[in-house]
C-alpha positions in Angstrom: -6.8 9.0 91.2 -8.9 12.2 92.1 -6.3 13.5 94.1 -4.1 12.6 91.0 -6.3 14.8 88.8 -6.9 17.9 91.4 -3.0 17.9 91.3 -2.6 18.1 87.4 -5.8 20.5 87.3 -4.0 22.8 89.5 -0.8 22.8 87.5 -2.6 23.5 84.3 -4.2 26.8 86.0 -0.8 27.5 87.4 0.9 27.4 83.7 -2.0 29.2 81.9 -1.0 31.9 84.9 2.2 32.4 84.2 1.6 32.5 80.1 -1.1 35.1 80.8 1.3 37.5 83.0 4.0 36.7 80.4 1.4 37.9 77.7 0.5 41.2 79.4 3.9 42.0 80.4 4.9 41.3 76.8 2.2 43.5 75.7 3.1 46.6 77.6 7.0 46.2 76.7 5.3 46.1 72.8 2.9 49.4 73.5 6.0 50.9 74.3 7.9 50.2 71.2 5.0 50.7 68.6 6.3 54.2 67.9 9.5 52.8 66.5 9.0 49.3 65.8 6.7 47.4 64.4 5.0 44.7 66.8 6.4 41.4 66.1 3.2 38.5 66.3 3.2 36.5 69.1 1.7 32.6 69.5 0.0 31.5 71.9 0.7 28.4 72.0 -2.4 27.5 74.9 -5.2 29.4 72.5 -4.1 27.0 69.5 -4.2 24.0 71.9 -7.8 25.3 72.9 -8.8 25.8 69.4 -7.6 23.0 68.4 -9.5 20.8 70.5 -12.4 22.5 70.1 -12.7 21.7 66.1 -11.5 17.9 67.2 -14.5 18.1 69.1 -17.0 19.2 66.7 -15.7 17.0 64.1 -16.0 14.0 66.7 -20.2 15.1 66.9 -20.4 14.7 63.7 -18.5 11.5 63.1 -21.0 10.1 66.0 -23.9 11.5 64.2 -23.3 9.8 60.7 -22.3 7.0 62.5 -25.4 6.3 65.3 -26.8 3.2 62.8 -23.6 1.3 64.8 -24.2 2.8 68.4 -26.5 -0.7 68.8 -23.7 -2.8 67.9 -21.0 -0.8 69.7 -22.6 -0.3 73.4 -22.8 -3.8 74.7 -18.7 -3.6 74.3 -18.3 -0.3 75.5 -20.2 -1.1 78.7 -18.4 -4.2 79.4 -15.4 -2.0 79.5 -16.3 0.5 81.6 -17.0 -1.8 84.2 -13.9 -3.3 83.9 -12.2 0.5 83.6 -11.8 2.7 86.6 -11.7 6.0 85.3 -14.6 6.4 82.4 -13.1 7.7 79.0 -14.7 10.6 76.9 -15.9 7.7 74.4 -18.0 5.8 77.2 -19.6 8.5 78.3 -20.6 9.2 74.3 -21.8 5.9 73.6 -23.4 4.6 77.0 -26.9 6.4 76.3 -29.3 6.4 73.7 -28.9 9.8 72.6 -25.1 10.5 72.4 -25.6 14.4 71.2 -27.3 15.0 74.2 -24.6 13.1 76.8 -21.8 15.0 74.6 -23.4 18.1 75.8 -24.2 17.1 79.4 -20.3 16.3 79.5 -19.5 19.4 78.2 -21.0 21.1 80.9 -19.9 19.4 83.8 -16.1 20.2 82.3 -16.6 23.8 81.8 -17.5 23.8 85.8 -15.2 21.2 86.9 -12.3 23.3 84.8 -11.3 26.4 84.8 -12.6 29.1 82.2 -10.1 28.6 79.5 -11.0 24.7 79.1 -13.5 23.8 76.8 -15.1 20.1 75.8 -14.6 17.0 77.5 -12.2 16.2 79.3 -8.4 14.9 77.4 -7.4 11.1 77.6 -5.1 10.5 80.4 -2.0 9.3 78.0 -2.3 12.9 76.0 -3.0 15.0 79.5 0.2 13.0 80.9 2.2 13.5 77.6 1.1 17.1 77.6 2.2 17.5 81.5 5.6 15.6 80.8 6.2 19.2 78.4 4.5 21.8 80.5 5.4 21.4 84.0 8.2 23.5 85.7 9.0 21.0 88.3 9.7 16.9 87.9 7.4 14.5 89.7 7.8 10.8 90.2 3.9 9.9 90.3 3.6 11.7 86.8 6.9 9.2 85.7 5.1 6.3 86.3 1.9 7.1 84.8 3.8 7.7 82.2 5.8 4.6 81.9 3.2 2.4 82.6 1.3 4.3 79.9 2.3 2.0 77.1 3.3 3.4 73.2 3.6 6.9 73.6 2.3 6.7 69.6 -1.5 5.5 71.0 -3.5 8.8 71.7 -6.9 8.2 72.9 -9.2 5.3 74.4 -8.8 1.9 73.5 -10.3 1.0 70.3 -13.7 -1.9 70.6 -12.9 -5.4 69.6 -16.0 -5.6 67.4 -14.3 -2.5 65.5 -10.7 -4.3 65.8 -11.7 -7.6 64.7 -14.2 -5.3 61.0 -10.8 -3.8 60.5 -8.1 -6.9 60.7 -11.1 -8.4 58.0 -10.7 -5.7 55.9 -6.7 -5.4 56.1 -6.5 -9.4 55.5 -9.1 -9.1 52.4 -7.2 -6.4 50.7 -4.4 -8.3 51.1 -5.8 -11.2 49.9 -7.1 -9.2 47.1 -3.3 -7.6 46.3 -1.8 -10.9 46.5 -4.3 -12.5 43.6 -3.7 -9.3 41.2 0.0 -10.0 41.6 -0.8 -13.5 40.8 -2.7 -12.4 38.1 -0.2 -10.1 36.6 3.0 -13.0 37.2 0.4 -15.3 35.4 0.1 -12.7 32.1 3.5 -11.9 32.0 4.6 -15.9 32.0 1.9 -16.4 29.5 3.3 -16.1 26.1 -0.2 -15.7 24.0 -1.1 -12.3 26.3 1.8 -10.5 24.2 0.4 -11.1 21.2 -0.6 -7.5 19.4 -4.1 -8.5 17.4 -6.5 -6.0 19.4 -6.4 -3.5 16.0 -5.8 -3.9 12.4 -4.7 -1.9 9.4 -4.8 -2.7 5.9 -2.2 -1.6 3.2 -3.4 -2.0 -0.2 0.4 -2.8 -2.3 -1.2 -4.1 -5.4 -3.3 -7.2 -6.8 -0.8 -9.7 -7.2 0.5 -11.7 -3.9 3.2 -10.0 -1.6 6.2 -11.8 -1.8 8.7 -9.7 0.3 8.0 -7.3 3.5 11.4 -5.2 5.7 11.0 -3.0 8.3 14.2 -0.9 9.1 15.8 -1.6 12.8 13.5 1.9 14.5 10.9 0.6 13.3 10.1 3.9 11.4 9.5 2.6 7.7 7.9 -0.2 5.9 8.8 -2.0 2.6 6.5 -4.3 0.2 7.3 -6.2 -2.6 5.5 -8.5 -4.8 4.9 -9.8 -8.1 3.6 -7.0 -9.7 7.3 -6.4 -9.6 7.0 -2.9 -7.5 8.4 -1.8 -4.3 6.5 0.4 -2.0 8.2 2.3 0.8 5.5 3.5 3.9 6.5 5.7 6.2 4.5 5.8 9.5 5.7 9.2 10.6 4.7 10.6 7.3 1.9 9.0 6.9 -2.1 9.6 7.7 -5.0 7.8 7.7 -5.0 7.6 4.0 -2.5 5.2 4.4 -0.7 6.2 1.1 2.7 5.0 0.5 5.1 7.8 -0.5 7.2 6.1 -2.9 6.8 3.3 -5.7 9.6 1.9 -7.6 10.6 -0.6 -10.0 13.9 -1.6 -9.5 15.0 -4.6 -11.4 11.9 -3.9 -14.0 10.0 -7.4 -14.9 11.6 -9.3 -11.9 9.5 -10.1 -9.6 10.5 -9.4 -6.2 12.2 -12.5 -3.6 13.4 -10.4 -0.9 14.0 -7.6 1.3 16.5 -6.5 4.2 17.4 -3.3 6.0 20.7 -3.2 6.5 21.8 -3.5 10.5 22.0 0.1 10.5 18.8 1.0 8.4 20.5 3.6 6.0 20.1 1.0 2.9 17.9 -1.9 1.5 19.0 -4.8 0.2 16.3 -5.7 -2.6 16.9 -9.6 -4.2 14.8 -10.2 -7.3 13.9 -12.9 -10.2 16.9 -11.7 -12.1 20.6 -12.2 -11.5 21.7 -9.1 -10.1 20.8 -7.7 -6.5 21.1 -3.8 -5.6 21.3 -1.9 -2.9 18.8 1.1 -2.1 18.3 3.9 0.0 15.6 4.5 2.6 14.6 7.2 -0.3 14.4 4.7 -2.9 17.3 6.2 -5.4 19.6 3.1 -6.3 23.4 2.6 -4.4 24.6 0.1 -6.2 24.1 -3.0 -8.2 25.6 -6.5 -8.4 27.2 -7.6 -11.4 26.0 -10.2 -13.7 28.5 -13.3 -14.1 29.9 -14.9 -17.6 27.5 -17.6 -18.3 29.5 -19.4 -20.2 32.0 -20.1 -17.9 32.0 -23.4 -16.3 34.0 -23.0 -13.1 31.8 -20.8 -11.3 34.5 -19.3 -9.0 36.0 -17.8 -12.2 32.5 -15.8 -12.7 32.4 -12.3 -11.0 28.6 -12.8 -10.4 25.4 -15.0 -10.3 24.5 -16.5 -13.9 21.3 -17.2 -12.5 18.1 -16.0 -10.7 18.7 -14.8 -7.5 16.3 -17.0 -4.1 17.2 -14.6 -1.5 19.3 -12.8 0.8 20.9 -11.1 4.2 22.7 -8.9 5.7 25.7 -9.8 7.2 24.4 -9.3 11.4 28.0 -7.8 12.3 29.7 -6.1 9.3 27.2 -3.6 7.3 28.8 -3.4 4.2 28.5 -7.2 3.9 25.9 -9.3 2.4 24.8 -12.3 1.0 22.5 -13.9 -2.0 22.3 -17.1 -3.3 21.0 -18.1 -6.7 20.2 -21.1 -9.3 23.7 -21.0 -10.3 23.9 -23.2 -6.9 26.4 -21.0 -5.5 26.9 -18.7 -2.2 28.4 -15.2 -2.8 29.1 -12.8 0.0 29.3 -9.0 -1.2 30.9 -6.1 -0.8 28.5 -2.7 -0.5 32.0 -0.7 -1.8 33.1 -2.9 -4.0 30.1 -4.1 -6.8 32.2 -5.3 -9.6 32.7 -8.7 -8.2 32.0 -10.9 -5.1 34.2 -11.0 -2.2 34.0 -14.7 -1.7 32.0 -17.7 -3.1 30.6 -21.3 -1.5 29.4 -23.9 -3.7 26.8 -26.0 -2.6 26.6 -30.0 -2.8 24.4 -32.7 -2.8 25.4 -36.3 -0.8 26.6 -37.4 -4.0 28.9 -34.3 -4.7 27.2 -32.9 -7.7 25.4 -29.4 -7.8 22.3 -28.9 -5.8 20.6 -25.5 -5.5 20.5 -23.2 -2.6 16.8 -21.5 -1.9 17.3 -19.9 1.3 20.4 -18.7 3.2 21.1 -16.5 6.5 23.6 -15.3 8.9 23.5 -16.8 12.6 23.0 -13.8 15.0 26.3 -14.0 15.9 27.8 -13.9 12.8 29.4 -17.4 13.3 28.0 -19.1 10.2 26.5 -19.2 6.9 23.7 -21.2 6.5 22.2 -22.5 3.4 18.9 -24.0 2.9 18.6 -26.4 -0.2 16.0 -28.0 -2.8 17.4 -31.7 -1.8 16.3 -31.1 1.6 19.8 -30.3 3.3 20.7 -27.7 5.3 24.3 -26.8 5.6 26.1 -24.5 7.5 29.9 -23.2 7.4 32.1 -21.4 9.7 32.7 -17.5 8.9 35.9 -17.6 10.3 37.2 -20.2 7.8 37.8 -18.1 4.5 38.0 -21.0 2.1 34.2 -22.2 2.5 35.1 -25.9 0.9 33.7 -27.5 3.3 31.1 -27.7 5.1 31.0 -26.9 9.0 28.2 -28.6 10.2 25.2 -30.1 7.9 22.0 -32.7 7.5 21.4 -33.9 4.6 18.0 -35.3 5.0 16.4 -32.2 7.2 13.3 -32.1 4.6 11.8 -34.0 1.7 13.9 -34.2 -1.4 13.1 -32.2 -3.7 11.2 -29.8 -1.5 12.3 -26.3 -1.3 13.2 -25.0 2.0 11.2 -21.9 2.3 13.0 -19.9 5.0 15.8 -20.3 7.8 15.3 -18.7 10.8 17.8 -18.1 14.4 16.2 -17.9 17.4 17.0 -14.5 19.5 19.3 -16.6 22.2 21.2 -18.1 18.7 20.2 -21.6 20.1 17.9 -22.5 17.9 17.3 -22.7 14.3 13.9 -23.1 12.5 13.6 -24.4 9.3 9.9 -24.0 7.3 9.9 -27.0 4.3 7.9 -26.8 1.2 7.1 -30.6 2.7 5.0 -28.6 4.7 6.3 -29.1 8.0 8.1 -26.6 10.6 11.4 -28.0 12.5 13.4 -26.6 15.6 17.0 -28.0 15.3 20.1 -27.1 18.2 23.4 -27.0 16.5 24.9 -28.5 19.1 23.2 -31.5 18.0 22.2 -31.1 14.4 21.7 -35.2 13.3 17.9 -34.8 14.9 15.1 -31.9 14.9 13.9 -31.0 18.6 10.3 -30.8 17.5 8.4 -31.3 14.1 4.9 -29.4 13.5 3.5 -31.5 10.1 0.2 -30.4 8.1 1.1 -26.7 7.6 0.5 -26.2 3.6 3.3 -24.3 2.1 3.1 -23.4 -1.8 5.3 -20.2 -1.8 9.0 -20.3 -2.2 9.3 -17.3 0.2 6.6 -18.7 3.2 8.3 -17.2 6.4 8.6 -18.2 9.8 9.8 -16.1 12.8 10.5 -16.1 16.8 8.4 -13.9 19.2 10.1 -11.6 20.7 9.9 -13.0 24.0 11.7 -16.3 22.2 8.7 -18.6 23.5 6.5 -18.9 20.1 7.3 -19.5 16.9 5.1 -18.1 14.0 4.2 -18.9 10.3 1.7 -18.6 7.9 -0.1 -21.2 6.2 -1.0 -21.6 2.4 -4.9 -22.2 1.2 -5.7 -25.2 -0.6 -8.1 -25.8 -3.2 -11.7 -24.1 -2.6 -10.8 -22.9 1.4 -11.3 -19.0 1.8 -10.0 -18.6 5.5 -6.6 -17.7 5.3 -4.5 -17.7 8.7 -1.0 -17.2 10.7 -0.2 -20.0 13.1 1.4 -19.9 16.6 3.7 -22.9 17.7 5.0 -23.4 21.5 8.7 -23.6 21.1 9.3 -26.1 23.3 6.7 -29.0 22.1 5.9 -26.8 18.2 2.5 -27.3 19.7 -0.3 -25.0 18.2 -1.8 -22.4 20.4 -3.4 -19.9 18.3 -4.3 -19.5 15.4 -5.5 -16.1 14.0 -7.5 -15.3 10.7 -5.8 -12.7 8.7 -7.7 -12.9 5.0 -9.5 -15.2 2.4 -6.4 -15.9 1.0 -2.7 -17.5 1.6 -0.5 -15.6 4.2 3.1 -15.8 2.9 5.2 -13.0 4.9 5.4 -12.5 8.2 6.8 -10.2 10.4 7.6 -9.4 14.5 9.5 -6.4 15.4 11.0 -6.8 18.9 11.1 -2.8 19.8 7.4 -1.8 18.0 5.7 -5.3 19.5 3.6 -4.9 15.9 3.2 -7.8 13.5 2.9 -7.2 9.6 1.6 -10.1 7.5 1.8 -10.1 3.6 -1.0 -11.5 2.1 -1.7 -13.3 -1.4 -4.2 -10.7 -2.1 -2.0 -8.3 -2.4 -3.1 -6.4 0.9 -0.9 -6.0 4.1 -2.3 -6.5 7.5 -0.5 -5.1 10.3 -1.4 -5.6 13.9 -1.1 -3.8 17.1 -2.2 -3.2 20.5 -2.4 0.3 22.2 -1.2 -0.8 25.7 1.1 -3.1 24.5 2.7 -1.8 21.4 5.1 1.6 20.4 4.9 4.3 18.2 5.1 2.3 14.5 1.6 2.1 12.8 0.2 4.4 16.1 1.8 7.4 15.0 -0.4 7.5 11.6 -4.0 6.5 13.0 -3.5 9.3 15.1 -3.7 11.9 12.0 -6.5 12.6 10.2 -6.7 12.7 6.2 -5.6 15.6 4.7 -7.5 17.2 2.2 -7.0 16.9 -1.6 -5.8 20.5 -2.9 -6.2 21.1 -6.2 -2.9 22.6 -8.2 -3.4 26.4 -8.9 -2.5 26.6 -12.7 -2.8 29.8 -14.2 -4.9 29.2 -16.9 -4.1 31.8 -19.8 -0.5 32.6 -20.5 0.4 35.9 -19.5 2.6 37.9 -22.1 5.2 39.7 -19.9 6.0 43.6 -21.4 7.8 44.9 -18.4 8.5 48.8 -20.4 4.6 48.6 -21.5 2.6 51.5 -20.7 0.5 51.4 -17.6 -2.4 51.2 -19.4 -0.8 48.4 -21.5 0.7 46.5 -18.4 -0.1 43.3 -16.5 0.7 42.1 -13.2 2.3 38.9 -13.2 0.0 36.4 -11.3 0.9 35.3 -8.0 -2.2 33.1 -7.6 -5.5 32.0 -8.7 -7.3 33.2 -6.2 -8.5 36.7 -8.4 -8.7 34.9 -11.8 -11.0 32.7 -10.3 -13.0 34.8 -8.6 -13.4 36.8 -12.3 -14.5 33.7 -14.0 -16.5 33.4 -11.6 -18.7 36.4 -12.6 -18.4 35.6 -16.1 -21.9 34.0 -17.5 -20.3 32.3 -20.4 -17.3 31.3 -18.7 -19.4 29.7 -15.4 -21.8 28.2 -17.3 -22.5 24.8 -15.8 -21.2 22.4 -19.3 -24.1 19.7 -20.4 -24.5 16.8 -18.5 -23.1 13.8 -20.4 -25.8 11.7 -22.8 -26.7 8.3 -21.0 -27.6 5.9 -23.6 -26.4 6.0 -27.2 -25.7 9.1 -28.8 -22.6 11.0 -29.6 -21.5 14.8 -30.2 -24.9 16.0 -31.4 -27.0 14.8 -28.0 -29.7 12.8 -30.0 -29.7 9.8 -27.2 -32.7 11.5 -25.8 -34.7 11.4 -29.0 -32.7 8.6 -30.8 -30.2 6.4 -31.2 -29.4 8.1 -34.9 -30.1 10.9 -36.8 -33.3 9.5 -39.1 -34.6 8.2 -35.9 -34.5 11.8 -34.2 -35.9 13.6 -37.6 -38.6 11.0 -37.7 -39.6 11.5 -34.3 -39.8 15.1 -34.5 -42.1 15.0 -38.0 -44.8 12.1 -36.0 -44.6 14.9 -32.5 -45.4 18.5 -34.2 -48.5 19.6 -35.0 -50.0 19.3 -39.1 -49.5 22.4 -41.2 -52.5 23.5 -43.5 -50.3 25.5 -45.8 -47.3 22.5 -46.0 -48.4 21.9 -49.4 -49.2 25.4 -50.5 -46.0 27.9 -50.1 -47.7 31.2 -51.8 -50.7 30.8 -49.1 -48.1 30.5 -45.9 -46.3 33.6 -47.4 -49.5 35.4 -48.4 -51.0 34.7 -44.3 -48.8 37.2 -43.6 -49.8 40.0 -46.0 -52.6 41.7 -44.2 -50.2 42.3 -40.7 -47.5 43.4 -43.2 -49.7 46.0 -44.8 -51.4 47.2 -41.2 -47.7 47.2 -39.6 -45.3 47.7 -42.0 -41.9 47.8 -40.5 -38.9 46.1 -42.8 -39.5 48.0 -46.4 -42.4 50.3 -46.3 -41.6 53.2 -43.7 -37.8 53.2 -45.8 -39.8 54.0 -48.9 -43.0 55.8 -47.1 -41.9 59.1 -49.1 -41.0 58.2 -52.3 -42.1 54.7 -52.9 -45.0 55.6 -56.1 -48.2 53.9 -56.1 -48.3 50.2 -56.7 -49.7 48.8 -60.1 -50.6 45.7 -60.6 -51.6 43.1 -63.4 -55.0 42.5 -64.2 -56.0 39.2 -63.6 -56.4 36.4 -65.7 -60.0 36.6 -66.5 -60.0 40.3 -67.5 -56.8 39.7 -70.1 -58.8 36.3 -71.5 -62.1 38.5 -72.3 -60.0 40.6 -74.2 -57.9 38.5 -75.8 -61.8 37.0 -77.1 -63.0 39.9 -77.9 -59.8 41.1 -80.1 -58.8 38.3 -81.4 -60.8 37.6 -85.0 -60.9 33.9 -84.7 -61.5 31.1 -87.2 -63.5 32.2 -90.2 -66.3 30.2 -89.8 -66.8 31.5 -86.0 -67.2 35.3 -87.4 -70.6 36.8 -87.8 -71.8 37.6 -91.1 -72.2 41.1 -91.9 -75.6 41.5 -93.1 
């Protein structure tokens, strides 16, 4: 073996030889040319290699130094190799002592001598100085094939790694696989689970009215809501429009008093099929403005198929699933009539509806199957009837069960599965039943004690066609209104979720939003949804924030318009308030803050702080001011004011300073009654006697 490595030594100094002349020959050929071309960069192939190794050493020092806490653990292994290995590796020699920095450098320096100049570091593994010769060397030998071969995978560079090392890492490989494998469980397990799906993490209410909310429709994108209730209003919501205000943009009144039974998209969304208490149904568009209406039927007419319309209030309604000019309403005329969107002045085709006995019996639900196959018709004896589409004539019936639900019960809504195998029927006997029309005599599954007081109570499929969903009606004093979820297979209850204190009538599932909307009898609207599980819908509005009221700018004085006025004379026409405002603004009068309003009673004069009337308020102020001394003497309160008058005369006096004469006044009373004694002669007997 040392002969092996004197030989390969000795090759390696005889390559780097030959590079070196190459280099300095090449250099003077590249003196020569600078003056007319520019020196092209050569690579030495042998300095990177050097370099190389070097910074694979250094990084090696300090991988040993952050890692000495496991030198303890590792030495007893590497020892037992090295006696078992002839030729000590690089690592060995590392980890055999108790200080490997100090051994690294020791083996450094025994290379440096042991090599030639150019080699630096320890020295290489015998695969990679093998591998490197198989490249280098000019010519073949046979000892270097057979190291080579017996070498092993050319892909393993370096010493062989320590069992205790092997044995941490196939613990950690086998862990993190364990760990992979039980999140894919754990993933397989929540998409099999049906109740995961279910969008209830966030909650938004829509405020329609005060009365209950008897009809909910969300077009096919998902895009728009619509409400109706008993307050006889529809509201359309748009979720792209809207903000966090959660305004509707529209409210309408479209059959006036009626209140409101039903509403359907159309299959394409561009109209809304809105079904009412009265006996015409009309068609809307996603704005609200009205496309056309049914018309009303003769009646007084017996024969209903001579009538060109319901006689009676209308129950509900669809859209046919395949045709979208098509749909259909049934009434209390106990007839079927399929519509034409183009042609409202009569129905395309009518289906009577019949009890076991052949007399009249009234339809309260009906629908399409998703296929567009049949018509089926939910009625108040408890039957439910289907016929075929394809037979024009509708006299008789395809497939039906007569006793489905209680007599006498309405059947509240009728309901196709998304795989059009199933068909759920919700009772006003307050029961739930899955029936296969394959086999229509017997229900697959009844759920019982689900109250049901509505004639409109829904219930739906989950997307995922694995639960089936309705909402429940509150008896007498309960306050904890709710939607229940059923296990198709068994109508088993998994879940049920509280949505408000009071009955929850509507219900809705859309397949492409993953949202649920749930009319209440309140008069609110709760919608559900999840962020990681829902789309765009009721997300796109919580993302906005409420815009801010702006008040209309009104001019507030009309402007008189003289357009040949002088300049003086002229006025600008205003463009905006801004400037009149601002001008008010430094009016006193005019921005004056008004009085506060009078709490208490009190009217237009303000006497509520003093008094409720106007004696009250005068007596009040007579008790509060102060006595006057000359109240009861008038000439004395005007004469208090004589002596200022005369010291600062400034009304009369300085007008007539100049030619205002000398005041005279009357004597008093006393004076002009001594001489009226002393004058007047008196009685006779009262005169002196002259003497």
């Amino acid at each position: 073996m040392d002969e092996i490595d004197n030989q390969s030594r000795s090759r390696t100094i005889q390559t780097d030889q030959t590079v070196q002349s190459d280099s300095q020959s090449n250099e003077k050929k590249g003196h020569k040319d600078d003056k007319d071309i520019k020196k092209a960069r050569n690579f030495d192939f042998m300095a990177m290699f050097h370099e190389a190794r070097q910074t694979a050493k250094e990084r090696t020092l300090n991988n040993i130094v952050a890692d000495s806490d496991l030198a303890d653990i590792i030495e007893p292994e590497i020892e037992s190799q090295s006696k078992t290995s002839p030729v000590p590796s690089p690592a060995t020699k590392i980890s055999s002592t108790k200080s490997p920095v100090t051994k690294v450098m020791d083996n450094d320096s025994n290379s440096a001598i042991e090599d030639s100049e150019d080699e630096i570091g320890p020295s290489l593994p015998s695969d990679f100085t093998n591998d490197f010769k198989t490249e280098t060397r000019i010519t073949p030998n046979p000892q270097d094939d057979e190291m080579n071969d017996n070498s092993g995978d050319d892909s393993f560079i370096g010493p062989p790694i320590p069992t205790v090392l092997s044995m941490m890492s196939a613990e950690t490989s086998e862990n993190t696989d364990r760990d992979h494998d039980s999140d894919e469980d754990d993933e397989a397990e929540d998409d099999e689970n049906p109740l995961t799906k279910i969008p209830q993490s966030h909650e938004i209410i829509l405020n329609h009215g005060a009365k209950t909310v008897s009809a909910l429709a969300l077009d096919p994108s998902g895009a728009r809501l619509v409400t109706g209730s008993f307050d006889f209003d529809v509201k359309l919501w748009d979720f792209a429009g809207m903000d966090t205000s959660l305004r509707s943009f529209r409210s309408l009144r479209p059959s006036e008093c009626h209140q409101i039974k039903g509403l359907e998209y159309s299959i394409t969304g561009d109209t809304l099929l809105v079904v009412a208490g009265n006996a015409q149904a009309k068609i809307i568009d996603r704005d609200g403005f009205e496309v056309m209406e049914c018309v009303k039927g003769d009646q007084y007419l017996v024969d209903q198929a001579s009538t060109k319309g319901h006689t009676a209030s209308l129950n509900s309604g669809c859209w046919n699933p395949k045709l979208k000019e098509e749909f259909l309403t049934c009434a209390n005329d106990c007839t079927l009539r399929l519509w034409d969107v183009n042609k409202p002045l009569k129905h395309k085709n009518i289906i009577k509806t019949k009890s076991t006995g052949g007399r009249k019996t009234i339809p309260t639900s009906c629908t399409y199957s998703l296929d567009g196959r049949y018509i089926v018709a939910g009625c108040n004896d408890g039957s439910i009837q289907l016929w075929d589409y394809n037979k024009h004539t509708y006299v008789n019936v395809a497939i039906q069960n007569k006793n489905a639900h209680m007599n006498g019960s309405d059947i509240t809504c009728l309901r196709f599965s998304y795989d059009g195998r199933t068909l759920a029927s919700r009772g006003g006997d307050d029961t739930l039943k899955l029936w296969d029309i394959r086999s229509f005599q017997k229900p697959l599954n009844i759920a019982r004690n689900l109250d049901n007081r509505f004639p409109m109570t829904d219930c739906i499929f989950s997307p995922d066609d694995k639960l089936v969903v309705t909402g429940v009606s509150l008896q007498k004093n309960q306050t904890e209104g709710k939607i229940v979820f059923l296990d198709r297979e068994s109508l088993a209850v998994v879940k049920e979720m509280h949505v408000s204190e009071s009955s929850t009538i509507r219900v809705l599932w859309h397949p492409k939003l993953n949202q649920m909307v749930v009319g209440c009898g309140d008069g609110l609207v709760k919608l559900y949804y999840d962020p990681k599980k829902s789309h765009r819908g009721a997300m796109l509005c919580m993302v906005k924030r409420e815009r801010k009221v702006k008040q209309a700018e009104i001019v507030a004085a009309q402007n008189i318009i003289t357009p040949y006025a002088l300049p003086m004379f002229r006025q600008g026409r205003p463009t905006s308030t801004r400037k009149f405002d601002e001008k008010v603004r430094k009016d006193p009068v005019k921005s004056h803050r008004p009085d506060l309003p009078v709490s208490g009673p009190g009217t237009g004069g303000r006497v509520g702080a003093k008094g409720a009337t106007l004696s009250q308020y005068v007596a009040q102020q007579i008790v509060s001011r102060k006595p006057d001394p000359f109240e009861k003497d008038p000439r004395a309160a005007i004469l208090r004011h004589a002596k200022e008058a005369s010291e600062n005369p400034y009304w009369i006096d300085p007008a007539y300073k100049k030619t205002q004469p000398n005041p005279v006044f009357r004597e008093t009373e006393d004076d002009e009654d001594d001489k009226k004694d002393e004058d007047e002669p008196g009685p006779i007997w009262k005169k002196k006697k002259l003497q």
